[in-house]
LONU-419176 format. One line per field, with one value per residue (C-alpha): residue number from 1; residue in three letters; x, y, z. Coordinates in steps of 0.001 Angstrom, whole numbers, plus 500000, padded with zeros to 6 digits. Layout:
seq = [NUM; ...]
type = [ALA; ...]
x = [X; ...]
y = [Y; ...]
z = [Z; ...]
END
This chain:
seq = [1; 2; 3; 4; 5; 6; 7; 8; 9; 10; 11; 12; 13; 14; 15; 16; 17; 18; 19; 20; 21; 22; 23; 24; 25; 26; 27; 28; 29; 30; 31; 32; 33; 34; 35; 36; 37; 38; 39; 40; 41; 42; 43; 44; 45; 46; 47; 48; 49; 50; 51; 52; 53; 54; 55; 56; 57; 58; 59; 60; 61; 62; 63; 64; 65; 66; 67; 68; 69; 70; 71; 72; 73; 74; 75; 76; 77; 78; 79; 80; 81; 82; 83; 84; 85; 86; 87; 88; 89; 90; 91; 92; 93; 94; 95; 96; 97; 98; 99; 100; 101; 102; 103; 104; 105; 106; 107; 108; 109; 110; 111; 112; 113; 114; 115; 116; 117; 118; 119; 120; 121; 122; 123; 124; 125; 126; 127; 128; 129; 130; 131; 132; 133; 134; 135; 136; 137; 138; 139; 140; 141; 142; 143; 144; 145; 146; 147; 148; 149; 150; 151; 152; 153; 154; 155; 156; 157; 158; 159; 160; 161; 162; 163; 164; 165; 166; 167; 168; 169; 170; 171; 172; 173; 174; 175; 176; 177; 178; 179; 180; 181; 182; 183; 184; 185; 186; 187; 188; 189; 190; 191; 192; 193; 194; 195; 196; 197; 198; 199; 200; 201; 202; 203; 204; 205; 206; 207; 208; 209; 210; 211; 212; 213; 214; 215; 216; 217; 218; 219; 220; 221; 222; 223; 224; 225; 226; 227; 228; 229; 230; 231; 232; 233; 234; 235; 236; 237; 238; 239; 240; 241; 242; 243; 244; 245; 246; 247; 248; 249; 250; 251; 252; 253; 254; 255; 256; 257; 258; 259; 260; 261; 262; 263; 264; 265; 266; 267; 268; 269; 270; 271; 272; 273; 274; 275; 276; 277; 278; 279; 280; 281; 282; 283; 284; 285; 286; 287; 288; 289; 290; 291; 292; 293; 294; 295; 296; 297]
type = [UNK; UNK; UNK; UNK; UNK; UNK; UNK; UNK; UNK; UNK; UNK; UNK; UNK; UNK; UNK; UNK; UNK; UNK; UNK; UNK; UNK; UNK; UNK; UNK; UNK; UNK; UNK; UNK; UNK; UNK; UNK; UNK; UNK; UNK; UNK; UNK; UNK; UNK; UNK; UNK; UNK; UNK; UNK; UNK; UNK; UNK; UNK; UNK; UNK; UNK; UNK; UNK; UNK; UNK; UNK; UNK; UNK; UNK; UNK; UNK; UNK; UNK; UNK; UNK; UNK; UNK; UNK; UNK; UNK; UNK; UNK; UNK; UNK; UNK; UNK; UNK; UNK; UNK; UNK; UNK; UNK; UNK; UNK; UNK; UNK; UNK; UNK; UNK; UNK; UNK; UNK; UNK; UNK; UNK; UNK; UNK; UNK; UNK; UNK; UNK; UNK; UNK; UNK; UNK; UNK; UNK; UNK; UNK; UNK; UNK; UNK; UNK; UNK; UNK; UNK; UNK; UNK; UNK; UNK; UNK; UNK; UNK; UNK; UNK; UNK; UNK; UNK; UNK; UNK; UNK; UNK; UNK; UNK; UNK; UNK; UNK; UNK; UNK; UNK; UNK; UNK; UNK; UNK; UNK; UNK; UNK; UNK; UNK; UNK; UNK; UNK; UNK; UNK; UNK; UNK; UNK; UNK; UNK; UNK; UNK; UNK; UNK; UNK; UNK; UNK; UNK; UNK; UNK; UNK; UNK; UNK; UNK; UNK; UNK; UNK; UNK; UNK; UNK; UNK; UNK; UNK; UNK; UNK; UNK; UNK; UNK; UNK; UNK; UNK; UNK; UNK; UNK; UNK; UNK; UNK; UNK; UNK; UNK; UNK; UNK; UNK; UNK; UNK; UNK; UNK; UNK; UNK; UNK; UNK; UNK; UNK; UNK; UNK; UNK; UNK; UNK; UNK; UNK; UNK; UNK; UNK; UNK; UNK; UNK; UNK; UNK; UNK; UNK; UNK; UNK; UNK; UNK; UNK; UNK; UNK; UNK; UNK; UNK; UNK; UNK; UNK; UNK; UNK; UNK; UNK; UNK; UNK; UNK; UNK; UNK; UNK; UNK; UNK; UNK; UNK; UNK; UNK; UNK; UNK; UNK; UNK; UNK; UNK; UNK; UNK; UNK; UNK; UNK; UNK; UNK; UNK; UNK; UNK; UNK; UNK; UNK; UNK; UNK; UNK; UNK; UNK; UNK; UNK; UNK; UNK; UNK; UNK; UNK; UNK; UNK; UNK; UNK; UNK; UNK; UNK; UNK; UNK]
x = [500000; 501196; 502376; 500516; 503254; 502953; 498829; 498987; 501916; 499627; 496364; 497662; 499356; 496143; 494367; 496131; 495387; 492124; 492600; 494269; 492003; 489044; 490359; 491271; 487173; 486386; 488988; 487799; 484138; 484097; 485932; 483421; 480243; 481898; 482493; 479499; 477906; 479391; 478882; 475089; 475164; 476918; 473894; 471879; 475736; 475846; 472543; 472621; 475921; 473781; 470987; 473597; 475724; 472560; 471893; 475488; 475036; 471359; 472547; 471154; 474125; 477497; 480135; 483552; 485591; 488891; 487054; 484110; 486439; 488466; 492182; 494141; 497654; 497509; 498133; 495505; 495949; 494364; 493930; 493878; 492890; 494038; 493948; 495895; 496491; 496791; 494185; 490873; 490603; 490615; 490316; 493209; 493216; 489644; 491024; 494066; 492525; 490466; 493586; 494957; 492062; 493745; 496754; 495833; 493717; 496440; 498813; 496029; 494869; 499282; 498251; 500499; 499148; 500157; 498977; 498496; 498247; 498249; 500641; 499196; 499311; 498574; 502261; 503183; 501243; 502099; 505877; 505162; 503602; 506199; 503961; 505479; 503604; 504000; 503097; 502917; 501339; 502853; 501806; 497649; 495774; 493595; 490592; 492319; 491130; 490188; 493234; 495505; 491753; 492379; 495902; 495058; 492420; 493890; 496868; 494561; 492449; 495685; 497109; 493702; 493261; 497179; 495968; 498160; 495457; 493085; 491191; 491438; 489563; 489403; 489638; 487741; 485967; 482459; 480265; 476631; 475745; 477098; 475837; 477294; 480638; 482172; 485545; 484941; 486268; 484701; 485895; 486454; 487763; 486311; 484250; 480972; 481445; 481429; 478381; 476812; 477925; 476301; 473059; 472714; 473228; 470842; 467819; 465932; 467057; 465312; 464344; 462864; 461214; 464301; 467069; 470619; 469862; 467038; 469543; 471299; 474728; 477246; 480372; 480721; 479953; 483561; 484205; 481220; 482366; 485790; 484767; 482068; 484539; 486951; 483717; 482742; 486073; 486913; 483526; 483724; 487602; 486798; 484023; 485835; 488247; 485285; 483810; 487319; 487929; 484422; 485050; 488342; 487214; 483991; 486133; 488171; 485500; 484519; 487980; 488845; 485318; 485838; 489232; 488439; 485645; 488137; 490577; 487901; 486612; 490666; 490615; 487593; 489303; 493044; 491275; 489869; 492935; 494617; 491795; 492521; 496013; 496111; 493462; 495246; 498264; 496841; 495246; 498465; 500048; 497561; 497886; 501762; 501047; 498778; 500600; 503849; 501927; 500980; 504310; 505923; 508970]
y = [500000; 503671; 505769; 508698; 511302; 509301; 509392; 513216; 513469; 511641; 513931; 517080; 516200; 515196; 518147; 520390; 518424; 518674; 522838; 522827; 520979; 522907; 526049; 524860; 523573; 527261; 528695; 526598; 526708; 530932; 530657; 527606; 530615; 533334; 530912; 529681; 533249; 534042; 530483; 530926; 534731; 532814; 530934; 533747; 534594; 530524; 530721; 533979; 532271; 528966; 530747; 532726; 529426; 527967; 529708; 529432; 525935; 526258; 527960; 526033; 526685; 525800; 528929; 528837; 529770; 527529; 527330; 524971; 522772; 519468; 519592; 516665; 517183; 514370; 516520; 516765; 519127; 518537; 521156; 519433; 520844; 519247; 521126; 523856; 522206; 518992; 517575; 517159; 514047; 511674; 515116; 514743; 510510; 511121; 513827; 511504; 508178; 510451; 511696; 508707; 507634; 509874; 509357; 505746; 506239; 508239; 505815; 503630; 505887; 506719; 510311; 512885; 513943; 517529; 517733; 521625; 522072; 525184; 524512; 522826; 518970; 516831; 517697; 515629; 512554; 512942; 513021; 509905; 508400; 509588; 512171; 515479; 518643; 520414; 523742; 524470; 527732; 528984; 532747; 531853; 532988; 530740; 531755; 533239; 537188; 537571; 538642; 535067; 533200; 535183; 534527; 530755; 530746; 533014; 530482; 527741; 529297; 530713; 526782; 525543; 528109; 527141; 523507; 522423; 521070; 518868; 518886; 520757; 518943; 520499; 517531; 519116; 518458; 519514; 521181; 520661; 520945; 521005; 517522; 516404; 516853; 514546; 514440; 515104; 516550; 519051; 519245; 523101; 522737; 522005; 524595; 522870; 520183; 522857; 525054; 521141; 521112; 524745; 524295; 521127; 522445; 525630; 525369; 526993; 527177; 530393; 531345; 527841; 530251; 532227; 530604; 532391; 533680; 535618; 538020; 540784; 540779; 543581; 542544; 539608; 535813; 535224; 537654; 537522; 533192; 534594; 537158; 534479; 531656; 533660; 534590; 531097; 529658; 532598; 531470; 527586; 528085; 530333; 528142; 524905; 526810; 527873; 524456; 523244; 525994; 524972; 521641; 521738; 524035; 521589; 518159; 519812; 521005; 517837; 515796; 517988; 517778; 513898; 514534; 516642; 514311; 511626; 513834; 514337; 510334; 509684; 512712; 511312; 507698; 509139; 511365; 508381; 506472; 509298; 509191; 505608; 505413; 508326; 506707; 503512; 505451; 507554; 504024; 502586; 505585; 505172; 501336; 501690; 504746; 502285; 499515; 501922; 502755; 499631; 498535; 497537; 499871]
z = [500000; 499521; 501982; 503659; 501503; 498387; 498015; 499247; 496475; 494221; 495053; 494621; 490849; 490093; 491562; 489325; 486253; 486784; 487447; 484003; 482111; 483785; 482316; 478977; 478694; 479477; 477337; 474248; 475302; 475501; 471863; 470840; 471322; 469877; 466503; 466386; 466714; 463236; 462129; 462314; 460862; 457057; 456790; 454590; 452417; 451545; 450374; 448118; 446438; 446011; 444428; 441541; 441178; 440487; 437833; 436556; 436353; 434569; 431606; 428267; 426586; 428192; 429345; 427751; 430609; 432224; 435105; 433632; 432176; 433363; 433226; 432855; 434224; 436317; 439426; 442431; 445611; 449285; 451564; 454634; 458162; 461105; 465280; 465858; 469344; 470865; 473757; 471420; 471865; 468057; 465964; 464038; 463707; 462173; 459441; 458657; 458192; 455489; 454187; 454034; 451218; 448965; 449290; 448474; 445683; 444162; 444122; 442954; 439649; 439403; 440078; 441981; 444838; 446637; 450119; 451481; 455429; 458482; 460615; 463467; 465216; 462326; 460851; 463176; 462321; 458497; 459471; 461535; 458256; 455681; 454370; 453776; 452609; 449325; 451182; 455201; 455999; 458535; 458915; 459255; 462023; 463626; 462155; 458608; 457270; 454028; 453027; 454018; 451931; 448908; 448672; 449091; 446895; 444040; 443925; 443650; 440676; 438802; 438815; 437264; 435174; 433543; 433611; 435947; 438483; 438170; 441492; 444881; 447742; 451207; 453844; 457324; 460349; 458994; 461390; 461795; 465093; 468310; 468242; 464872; 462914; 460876; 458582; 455426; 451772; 449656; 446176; 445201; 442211; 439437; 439994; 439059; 441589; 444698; 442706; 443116; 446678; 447566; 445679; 447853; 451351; 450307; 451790; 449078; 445497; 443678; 440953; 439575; 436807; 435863; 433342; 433177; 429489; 431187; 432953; 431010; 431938; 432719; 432320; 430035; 431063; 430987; 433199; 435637; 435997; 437159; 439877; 440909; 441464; 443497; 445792; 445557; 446935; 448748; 450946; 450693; 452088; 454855; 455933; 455988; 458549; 460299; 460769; 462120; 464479; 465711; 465913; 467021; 470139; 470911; 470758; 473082; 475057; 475355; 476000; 479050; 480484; 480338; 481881; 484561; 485673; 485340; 487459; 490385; 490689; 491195; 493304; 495813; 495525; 496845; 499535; 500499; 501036; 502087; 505185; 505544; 505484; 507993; 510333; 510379; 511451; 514039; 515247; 515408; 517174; 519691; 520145; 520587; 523548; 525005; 524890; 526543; 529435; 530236; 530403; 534457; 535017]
END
């Protein structure tokens, strides 16, 4: 059994554990509402972009722009978004083993296959793995301005516009509730395959009764499918993000709330022992006084 000074050693270690993993759940759960705040405010922005890319997609007569055509250079890129920080419990492991599909279907279809990452925990699993990164940001903020999207996205569009991508897929933690997120990839580029995506998660698609011919346009086609593809990705970009920052924040949430409950049961158990040990001392202490004074001189 212990001693007295180890389980009071023991107790205390644990005690502060459970003070640091208290705070971190109220660190990432005061960051978790203030996302979520301006998650819920993009909801009427995604569906305004679903509504025009609709109608992009409607046209009778198919746009001749780079943007609405396959490439086929062989080449595919994967933005992939692990944690920022460590203790969220199997965040990153989920995002990986997704990552990890890719990577093995493009050895499969002999494709090349350029992976894109934040810096951030999951560079550390893709060392561990042999993967290295064609491109580590390392200047994002955790939630990236519009400025550090564009420059993402612009790089992005000028490589598929020079045929030298194929595909750009965005591997996340997709948020839909505080109840529900799951790993996922969206497929940006082409640009048809996201305008699929958005029209999807809209919940209404308007005008039914309006075709794109019906619209006068001011600039040209050509040019309007450019500006509208940099909004487009510029959105779909700084939304994945969003949904991984939120995610990120709840699984944490949730992984030190599990630990600091953990923390406290081992905290009752080693106060209890502590009170044992120390009774069964103070009992002994006692017998041996007895026992003295009942000694003859």
């Amino acid at each position: 059994m212990a001693s007295i000074r180890q389980i009071f050693v023991r107790r205390k270690a644990v005690d502060s554990i459970a003070r640091m993993t208290r705070t971190l759940e109220m660190i990432s759960s005061a960051r978790y509402k203030s996302y979520s705040g301006r998650w819920a405010l993009t909801g009427d922005y995604r569906d305004a972009l679903a509504r025009i890319a609709f109608l992009l997609a409607s046209s009778s007569e198919p746009i001749d722009h780079p943007l609405l055509k396959e490439n086929s250079s062989g080449r595919t890129a994967i933005l992939v978004i692990g944690s920022r920080k460590g203790l969220c419990g199997s965040y990153n492991s989920e995002i990986f083993r997704l990552l990890e599909v890719h990577v093995q279907q493009a050895k499969t279809r002999g494709r090349r296959l350029d992976i894109y990452m934040p810096r951030g925990r999951l560079e550390s699993v893709l060392a561990t793995h042999g993967l290295k990164p064609a491109r580590m940001y390392t200047d994002l903020d955790e939630m990236p301005g519009d400025a550090q999207i564009r420059t993402i996205a612009d790089e992005f569009i000028d490589q598929y516009m020079s045929g030298a991508l194929d595909s750009l897929g965005i591997v996340y933690m997709r948020f839909y509730s505080a109840s529900s997120q799951h790993a996922q990839t969206l497929t940006i580029l082409p640009l048809l395959e996201l305008v699929d995506d958005l029209t999807t998660r809209a919940q209404v698609i308007w005008p039914w009764d309006l075709a794109f011919e019906d619209f006068h346009l001011s600039p040209s086609a050509h040019t309007i499918v450019e500006n509208l593809a940099r909004m487009l990705m510029h959105y779909s970009i700084q939304s994945c993000f969003l949904d991984a920052i939120l995610s990120e924040h709840l699984a944490r949430m949730v992984a030190m709330r599990s630990a600091t409950e953990n923390a406290e049961d081992m905290i009752k158990q080693l106060t209890a022992d502590y009170n044992r040990a120390r009774q069964s001392q103070i009992t002994s202490e006692l017998l041996d006084i007895v026992s003295g004074m009942g000694t003859p001189e």
